[in-house]
C-alpha positions as CSV (number, residue, x, y, z in Angstrom):
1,X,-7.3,-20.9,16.5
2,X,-4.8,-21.9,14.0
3,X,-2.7,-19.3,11.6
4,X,-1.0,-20.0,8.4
5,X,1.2,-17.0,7.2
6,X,0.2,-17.4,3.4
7,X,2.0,-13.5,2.0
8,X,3.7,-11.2,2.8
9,X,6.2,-13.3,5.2
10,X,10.0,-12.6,4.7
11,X,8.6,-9.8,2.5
12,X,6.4,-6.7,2.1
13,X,4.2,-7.9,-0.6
14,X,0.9,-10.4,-0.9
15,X,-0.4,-9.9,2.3
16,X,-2.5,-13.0,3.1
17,X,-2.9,-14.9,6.1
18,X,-5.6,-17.8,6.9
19,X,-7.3,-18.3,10.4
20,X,-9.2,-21.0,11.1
21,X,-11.3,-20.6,14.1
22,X,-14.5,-22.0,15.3
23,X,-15.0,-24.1,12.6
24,X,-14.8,-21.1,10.1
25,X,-11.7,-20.4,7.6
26,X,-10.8,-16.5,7.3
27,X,-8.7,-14.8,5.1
28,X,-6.8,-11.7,7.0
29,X,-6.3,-9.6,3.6
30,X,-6.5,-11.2,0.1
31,X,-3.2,-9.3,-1.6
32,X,-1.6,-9.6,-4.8
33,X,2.0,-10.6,-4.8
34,X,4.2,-8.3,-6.5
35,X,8.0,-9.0,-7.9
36,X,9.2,-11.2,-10.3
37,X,6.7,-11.8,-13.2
38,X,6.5,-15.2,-13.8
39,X,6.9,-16.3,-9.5
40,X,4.2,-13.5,-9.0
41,X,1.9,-14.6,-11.4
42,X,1.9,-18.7,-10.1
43,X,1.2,-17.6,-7.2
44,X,-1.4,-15.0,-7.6
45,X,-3.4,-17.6,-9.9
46,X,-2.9,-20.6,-7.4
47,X,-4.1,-20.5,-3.8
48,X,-2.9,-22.7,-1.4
49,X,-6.7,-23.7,-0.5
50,X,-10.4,-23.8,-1.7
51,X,-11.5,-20.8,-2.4
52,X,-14.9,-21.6,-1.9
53,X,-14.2,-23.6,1.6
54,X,-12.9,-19.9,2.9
55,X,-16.0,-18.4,4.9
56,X,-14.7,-14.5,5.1
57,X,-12.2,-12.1,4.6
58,X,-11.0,-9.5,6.8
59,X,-9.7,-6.7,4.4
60,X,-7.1,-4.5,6.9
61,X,-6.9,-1.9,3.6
62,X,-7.2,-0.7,-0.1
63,X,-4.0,-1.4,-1.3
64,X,-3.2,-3.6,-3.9
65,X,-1.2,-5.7,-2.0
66,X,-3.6,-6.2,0.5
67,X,-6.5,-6.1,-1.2
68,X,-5.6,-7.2,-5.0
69,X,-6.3,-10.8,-5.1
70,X,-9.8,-10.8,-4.2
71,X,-11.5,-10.9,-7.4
72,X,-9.2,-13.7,-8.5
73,X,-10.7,-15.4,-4.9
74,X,-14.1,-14.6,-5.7
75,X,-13.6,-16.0,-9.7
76,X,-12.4,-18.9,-8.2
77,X,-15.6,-19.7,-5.7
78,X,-15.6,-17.2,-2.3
79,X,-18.8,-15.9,-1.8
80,X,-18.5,-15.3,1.9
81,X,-17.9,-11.7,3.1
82,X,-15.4,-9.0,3.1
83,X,-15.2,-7.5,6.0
84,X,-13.6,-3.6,5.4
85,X,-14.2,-0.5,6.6
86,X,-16.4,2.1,4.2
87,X,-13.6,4.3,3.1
88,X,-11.6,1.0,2.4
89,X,-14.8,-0.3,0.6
90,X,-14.6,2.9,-1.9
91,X,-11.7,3.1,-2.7
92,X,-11.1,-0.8,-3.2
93,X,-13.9,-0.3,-6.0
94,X,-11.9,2.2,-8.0
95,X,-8.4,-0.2,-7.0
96,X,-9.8,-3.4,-8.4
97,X,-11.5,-1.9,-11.4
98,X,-8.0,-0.2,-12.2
99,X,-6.3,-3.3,-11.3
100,X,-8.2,-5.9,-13.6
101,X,-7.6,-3.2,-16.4
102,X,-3.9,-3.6,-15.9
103,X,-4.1,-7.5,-16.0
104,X,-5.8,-7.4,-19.3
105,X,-3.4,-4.7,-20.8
106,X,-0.1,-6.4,-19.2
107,X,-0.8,-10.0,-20.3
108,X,-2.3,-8.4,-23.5
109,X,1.7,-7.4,-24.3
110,X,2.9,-10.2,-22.7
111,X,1.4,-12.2,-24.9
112,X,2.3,-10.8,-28.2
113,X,6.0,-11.8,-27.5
114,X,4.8,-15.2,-26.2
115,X,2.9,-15.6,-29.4
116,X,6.0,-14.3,-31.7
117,X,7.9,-17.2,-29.9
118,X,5.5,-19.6,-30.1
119,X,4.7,-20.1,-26.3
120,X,0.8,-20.2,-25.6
121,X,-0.6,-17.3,-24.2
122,X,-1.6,-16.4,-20.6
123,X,-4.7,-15.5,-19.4
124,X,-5.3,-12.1,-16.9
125,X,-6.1,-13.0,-13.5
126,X,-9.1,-11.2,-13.7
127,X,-10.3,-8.7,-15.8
128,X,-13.4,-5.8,-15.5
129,X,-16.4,-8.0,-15.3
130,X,-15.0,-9.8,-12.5
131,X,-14.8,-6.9,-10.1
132,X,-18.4,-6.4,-9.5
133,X,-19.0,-9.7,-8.0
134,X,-16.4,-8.8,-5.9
135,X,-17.5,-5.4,-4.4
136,X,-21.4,-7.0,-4.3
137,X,-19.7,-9.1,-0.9
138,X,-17.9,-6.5,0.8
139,X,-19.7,-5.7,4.0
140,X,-18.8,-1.9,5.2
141,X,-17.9,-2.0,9.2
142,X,-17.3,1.2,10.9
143,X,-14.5,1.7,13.7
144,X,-15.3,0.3,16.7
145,X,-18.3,-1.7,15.7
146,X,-17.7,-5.7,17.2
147,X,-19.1,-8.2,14.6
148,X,-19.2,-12.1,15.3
149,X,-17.9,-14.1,12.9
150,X,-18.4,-17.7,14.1
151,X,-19.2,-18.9,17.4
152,X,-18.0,-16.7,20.3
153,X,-15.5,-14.7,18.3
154,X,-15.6,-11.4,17.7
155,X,-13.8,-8.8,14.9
156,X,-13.4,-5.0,15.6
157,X,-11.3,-2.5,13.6
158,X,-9.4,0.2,14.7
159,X,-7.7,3.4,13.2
160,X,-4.0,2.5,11.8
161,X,-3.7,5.8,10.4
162,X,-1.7,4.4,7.1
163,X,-4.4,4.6,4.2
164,X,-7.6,6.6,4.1
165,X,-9.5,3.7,5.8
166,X,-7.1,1.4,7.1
167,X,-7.5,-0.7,10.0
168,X,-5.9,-2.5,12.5
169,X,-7.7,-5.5,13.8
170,X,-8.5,-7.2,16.8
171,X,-10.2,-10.6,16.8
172,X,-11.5,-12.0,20.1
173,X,-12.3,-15.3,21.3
174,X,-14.7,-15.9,24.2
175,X,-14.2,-19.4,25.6
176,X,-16.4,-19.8,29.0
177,X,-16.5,-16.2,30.6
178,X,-12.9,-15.3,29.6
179,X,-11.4,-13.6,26.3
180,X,-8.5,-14.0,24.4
181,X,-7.4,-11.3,22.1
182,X,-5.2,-11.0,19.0
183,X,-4.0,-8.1,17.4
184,X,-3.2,-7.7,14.0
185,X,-1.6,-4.2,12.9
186,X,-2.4,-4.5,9.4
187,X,0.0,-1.9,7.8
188,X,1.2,0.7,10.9
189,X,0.7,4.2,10.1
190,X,2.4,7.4,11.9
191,X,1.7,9.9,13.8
192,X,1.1,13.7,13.3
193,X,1.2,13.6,9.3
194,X,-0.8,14.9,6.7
195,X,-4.6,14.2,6.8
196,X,-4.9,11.4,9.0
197,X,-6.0,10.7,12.1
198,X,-2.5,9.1,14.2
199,X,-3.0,5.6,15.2
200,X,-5.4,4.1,17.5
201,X,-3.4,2.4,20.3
202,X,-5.3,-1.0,21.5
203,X,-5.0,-2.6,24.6
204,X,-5.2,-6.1,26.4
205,X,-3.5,-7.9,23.4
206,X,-2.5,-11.4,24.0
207,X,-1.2,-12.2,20.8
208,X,0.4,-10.4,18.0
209,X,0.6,-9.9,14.0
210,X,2.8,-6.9,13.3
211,X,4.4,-5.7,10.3
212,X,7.9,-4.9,9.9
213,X,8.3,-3.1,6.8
214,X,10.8,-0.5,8.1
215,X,11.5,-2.9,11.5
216,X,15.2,-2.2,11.4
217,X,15.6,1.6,10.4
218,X,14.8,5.4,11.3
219,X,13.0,7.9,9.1
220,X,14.1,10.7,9.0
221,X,12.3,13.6,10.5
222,X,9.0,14.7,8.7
223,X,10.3,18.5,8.9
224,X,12.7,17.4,6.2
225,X,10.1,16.7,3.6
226,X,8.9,20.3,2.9
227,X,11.9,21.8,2.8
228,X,13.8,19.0,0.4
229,X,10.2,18.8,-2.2
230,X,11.6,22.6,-2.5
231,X,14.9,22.0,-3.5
232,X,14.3,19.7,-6.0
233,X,11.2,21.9,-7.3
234,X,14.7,24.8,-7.4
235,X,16.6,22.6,-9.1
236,X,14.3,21.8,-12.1
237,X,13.2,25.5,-12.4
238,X,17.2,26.2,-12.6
239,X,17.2,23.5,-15.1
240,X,14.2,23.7,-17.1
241,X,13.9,19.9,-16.6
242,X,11.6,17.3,-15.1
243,X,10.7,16.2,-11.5
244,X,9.4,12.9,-11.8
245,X,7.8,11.4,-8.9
246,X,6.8,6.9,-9.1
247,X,3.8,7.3,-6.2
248,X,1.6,5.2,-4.7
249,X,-1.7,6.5,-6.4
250,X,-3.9,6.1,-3.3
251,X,-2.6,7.8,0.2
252,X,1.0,9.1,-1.0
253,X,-0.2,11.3,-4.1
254,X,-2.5,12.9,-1.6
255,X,0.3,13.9,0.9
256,X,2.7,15.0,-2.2
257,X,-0.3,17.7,-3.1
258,X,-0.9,18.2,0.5
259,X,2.6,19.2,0.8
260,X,3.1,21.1,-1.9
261,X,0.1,23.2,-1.7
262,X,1.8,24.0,1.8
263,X,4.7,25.2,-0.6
264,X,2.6,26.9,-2.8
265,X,0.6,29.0,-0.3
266,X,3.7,30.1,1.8
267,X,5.1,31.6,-2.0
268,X,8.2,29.4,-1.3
269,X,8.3,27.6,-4.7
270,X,7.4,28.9,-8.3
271,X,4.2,28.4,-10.1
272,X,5.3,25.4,-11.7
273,X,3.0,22.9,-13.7
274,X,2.3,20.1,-11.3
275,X,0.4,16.8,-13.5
276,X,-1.4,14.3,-11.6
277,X,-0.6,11.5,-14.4
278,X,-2.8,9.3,-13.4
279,X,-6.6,8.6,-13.6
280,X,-6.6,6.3,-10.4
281,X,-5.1,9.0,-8.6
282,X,-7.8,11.7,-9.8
283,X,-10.4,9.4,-8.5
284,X,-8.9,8.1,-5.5
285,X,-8.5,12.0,-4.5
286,X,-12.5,12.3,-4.8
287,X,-12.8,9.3,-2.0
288,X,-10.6,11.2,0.0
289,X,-12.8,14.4,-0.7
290,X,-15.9,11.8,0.6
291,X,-14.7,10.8,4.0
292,X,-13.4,13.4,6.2
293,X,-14.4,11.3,9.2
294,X,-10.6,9.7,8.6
295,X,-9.5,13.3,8.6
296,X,-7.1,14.9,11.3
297,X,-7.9,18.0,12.8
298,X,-5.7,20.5,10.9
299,X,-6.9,18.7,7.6
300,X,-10.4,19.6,8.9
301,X,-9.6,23.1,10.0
302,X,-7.9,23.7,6.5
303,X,-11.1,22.7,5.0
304,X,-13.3,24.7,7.2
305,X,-11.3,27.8,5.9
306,X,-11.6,27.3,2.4
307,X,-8.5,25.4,1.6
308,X,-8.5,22.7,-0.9
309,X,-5.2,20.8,-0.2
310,X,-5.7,18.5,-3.4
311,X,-6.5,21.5,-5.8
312,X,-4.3,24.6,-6.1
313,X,-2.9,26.5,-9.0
314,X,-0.5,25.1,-10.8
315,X,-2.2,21.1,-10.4
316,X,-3.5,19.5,-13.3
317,X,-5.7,16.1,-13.6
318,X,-4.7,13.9,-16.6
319,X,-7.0,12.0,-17.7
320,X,-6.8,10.7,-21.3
321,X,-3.9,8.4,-22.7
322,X,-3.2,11.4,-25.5
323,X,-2.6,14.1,-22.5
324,X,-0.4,11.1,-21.2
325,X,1.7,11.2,-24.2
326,X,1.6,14.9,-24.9
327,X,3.8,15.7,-21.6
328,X,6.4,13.7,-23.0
329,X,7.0,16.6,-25.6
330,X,6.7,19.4,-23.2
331,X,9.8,21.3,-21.9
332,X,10.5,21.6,-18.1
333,X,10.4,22.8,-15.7
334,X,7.5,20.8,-14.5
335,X,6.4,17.7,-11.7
336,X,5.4,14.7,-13.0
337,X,2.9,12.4,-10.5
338,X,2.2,9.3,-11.6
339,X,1.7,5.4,-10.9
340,X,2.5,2.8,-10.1
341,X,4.6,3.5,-6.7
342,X,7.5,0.8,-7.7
343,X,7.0,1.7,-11.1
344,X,5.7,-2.0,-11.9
345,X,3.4,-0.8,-14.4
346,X,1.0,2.0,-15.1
347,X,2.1,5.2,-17.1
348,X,5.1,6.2,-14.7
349,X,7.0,3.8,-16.7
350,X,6.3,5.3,-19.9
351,X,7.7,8.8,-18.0
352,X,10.4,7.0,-16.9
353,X,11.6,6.2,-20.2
354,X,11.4,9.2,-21.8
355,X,13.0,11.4,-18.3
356,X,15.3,8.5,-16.9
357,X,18.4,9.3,-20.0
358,X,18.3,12.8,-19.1
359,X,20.6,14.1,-16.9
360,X,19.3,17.4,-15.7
361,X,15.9,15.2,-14.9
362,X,15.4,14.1,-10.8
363,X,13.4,10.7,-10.3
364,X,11.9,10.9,-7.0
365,X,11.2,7.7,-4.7
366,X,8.6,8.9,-2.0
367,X,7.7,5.5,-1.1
368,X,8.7,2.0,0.0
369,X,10.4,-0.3,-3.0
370,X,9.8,-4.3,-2.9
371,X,12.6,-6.3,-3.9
372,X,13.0,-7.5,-7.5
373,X,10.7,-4.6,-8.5
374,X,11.7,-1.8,-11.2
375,X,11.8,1.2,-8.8
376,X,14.0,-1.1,-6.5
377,X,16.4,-1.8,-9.3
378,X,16.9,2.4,-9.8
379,X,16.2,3.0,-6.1
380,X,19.9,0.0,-5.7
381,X,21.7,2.0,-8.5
382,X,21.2,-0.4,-11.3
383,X,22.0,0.6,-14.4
384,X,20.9,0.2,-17.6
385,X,17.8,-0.7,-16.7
386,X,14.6,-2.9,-18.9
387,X,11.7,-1.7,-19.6
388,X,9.3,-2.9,-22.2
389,X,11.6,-5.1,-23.1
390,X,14.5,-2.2,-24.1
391,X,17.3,-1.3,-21.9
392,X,17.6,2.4,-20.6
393,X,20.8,3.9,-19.1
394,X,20.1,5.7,-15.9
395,X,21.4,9.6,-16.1
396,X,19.0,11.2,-14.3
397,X,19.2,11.8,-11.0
398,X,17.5,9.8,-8.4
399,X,16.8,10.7,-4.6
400,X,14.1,9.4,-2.2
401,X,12.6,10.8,0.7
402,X,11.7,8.4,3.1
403,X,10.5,10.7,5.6
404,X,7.0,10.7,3.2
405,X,6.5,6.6,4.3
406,X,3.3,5.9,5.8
407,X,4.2,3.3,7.9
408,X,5.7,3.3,10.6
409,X,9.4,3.0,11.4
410,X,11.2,0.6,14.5
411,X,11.0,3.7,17.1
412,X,7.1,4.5,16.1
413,X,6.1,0.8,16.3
414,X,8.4,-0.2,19.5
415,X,6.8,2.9,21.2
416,X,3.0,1.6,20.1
417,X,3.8,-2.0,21.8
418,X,5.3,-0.3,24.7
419,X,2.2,2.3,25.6
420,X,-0.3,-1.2,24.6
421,X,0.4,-2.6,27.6
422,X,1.2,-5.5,29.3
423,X,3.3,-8.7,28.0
424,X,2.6,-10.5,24.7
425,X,2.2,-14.2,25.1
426,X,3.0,-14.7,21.3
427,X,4.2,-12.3,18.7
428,X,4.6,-13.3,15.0
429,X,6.6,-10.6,12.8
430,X,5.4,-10.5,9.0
431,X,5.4,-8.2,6.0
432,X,9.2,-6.9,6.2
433,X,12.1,-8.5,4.7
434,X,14.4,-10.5,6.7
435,X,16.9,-7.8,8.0
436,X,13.9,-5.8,9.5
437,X,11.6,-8.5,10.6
438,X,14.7,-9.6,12.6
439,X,15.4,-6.6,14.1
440,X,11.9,-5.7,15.2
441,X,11.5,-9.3,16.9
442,X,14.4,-8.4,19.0
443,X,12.6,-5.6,20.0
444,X,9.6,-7.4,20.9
445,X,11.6,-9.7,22.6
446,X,13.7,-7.1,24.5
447,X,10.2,-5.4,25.9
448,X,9.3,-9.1,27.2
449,X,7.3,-10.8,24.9
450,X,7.5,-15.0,25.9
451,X,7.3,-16.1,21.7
452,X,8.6,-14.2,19.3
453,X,8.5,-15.9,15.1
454,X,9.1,-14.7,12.6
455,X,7.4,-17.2,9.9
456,X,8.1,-18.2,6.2
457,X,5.5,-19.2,3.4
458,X,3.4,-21.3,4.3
459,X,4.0,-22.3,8.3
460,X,1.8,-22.6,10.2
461,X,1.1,-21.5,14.0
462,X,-1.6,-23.8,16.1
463,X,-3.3,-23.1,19.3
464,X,-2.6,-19.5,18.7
465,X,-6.1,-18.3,21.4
């Protein structure tokens, strides 16, 4: 088995990796790389391969990063299958569709200014009617259920607890009565938060793919988040103003409602308005209503008495552009939910510049930021910052609370290697920036793994099983 790290190495973003085993060429996620425009856009368009000489894809989860690319893969020749669990299947259906409509909108402005210059226009990556032929290969796999994909090897996914649906995967190589195992984490989740089930811990792994987004750092403890979503929710009351919130529109605007129907029913905060701005987000919370096999067992005790975490009193759906627009002239106080999570798009931008001059405002980061993306730029302090081509001073206030991540931090993963068991033979450290991916190899290296690397773009590992 040979690996070539393709995304998502050095940084948290594009997740792609290529295997090629038994004579067969898989693709361990398909994501879209996310940063600066023009780099981003290269290398979304160009793969580093056929597309039609890759034979399946192993889809870990729904997000975009993860997931985005594949209808650009399919437009381009794939017609294998994509391997995902069926919570992962769902909700990449309503993330694709939502994704193709941002290309055509995004290069649709892009291009205007390209055209006023006199540049030739782009074209989207992929746009609606590419996104059925895409979801027509996916393959649904439960947990637990072994499928071969070529000749004596074997792929099984397991519970990461990060995303409704996510998995962790373990592909295994039988080679004349003995087995050879490698584990790939796919994007760590936590345990004991909201909704999901924790982690599923595997065993016997020989080698090792693990994320490092938070590799090198703490969070801080989840008791915090309550108790801070109430001070700012105070604060804006006091003020009159706006809590705006960037989120991730699939897994973290779940937990924020979760939350803060907690709030709500214990009478600690105010009946304040509460809009879900975003129309991903109000169907991605209808998967989540479909599948409460991923559930944890409070989530499923909550439901069993009548609770509806995701509906409560004061929470509102938006649905339609004009509601969009009308919030913008509505006095605080109220909370503002909206995508995208690093504010690269979407209509949280549009919120951003009408809140972000406005110092009695609070701009919330609940999620992780990529470097050279918008929310990382207010997240850093920058100031003014572009959007739509205008520059906006930052007045408002801006906080994060890291303690809402869903992956896991350098304790949570060090403590999942230590209770899998036995030595690694090989350990490869992707999706984290350089900083944490350096720290966490330490750590694999300290609990006695023999080979430790942490790859760029592009290398490539052989004899890896």
């Amino acid at each position: 088995m040979d690996i070539t790290f393709l995304g998502a190495a050095l940084t948290t973003t594009g997740s792609m990796h290529l295997i090629e085993v038994g004579g067969k060429m898989i693709l361990l996620d398909c994501g879209l790389m996310q940063g600066r425009r023009k780099e981003a856009f290269e290398r979304n368009r160009n793969f580093p391969f056929a597309a039609d000489a890759v034979d399946a894809v192993i889809l870990s989860h729904a997000h975009i990063d993860h997931s985005g690319n594949i209808p650009t893969l399919v437009k381009k020749g794939f017609h294998g299958a994509i391997y995902a669990t069926p919570a992962t299947r769902d909700l990449c259906e309503i993330m694709l569709s939502d994704s193709a409509h941002l290309q055509v909108k995004d290069v649709a402005f892009a291009n205007r200014k390209r055209i006023e210059a006199g540049k030739n226009p782009f074209e989207p990556l992929y746009g609606p009617d590419d996104v059925e032929p895409a979801m027509s290969l996916f393959r649904p796999t439960p947990y637990g259920e072994r499928i071969e994909i070529a000749d004596d090897v074997f792929v099984e996914f397991h519970d990461a607890g990060h995303l409704l649906g996510s998995a962790s995967v373990v592909i295994e190589a039988v080679r004349g009565g003995s087995r050879r195992r490698l584990f790939f984490t796919g994007d760590m989740g936590r345990r004991d938060m909201p909704i999901l089930h924790d982690p599923e811990v595997v065993h016997d792994v020989d080698v090792l793919i693990t994320e490092s987004t938070y590799g090198d750092r703490s969070h801080p403890p989840k008791a915090d988040v309550a108790g801070r979503l109430k001070g700012f929710i105070d604060d804006i009351v006091r003020q009159r103003a706006k809590l705006v919130i960037p989120s991730f529109s699939v897994g973290r605007t779940q937990e924020l409602l979760y939350y803060l129907h907690e709030l709500h029913e214990q009478g600690r905060i105010p009946e304040v308005p509460v809009y879900v701005d975003s129309p991903l987000s109000t169907k991605a919370t209808e998967v989540y209503e479909r599948h409460v096999e991923c559930y944890d067992r409070e989530t499923v005790a909550m439901l069993a008495h009548g609770d509806q975490p995701f509906h409560f009193g004061s929470v509102h759906y938006v649905e339609t552009t004009e509601e969009s627009k009308a919030l913008n002239g509505k006095a605080g106080p109220m909370i503002i939910i909206s995508s995208s999570g690093m504010c690269e798009g979407g209509r949280i931008v549009h919120h951003l510049m009408n809140t972000i001059g406005d110092p009695r405002n609070i701009i919330l980061f609940v999620g992780y930021q990529a470097e050279n993306t918008l929310g990382r730029r207010i997240v850093d302090g920058v100031s003014p910052v572009r959007m739509f081509g205008e520059e906006y001073e930052v007045c408002a206030r801006v906080h994060t609370i890291n303690a809402l991540s869903a992956h896991a931090d350098r304790d949570e993963l060090m403590d999942y290697f230590t209770e899998m068991g036995p030595r690694l033979d090989r350990a490869f450290v992707v999706h984290g920036e350089q900083q944490a991916a350096e720290s966490l190899a330490a750590g694999l290296r300290d609990l006695g793994a023999r080979s430790v690397i942490i790859p760029g773009p592009g290398d490539k590992a052989t004899d890896v099983l």
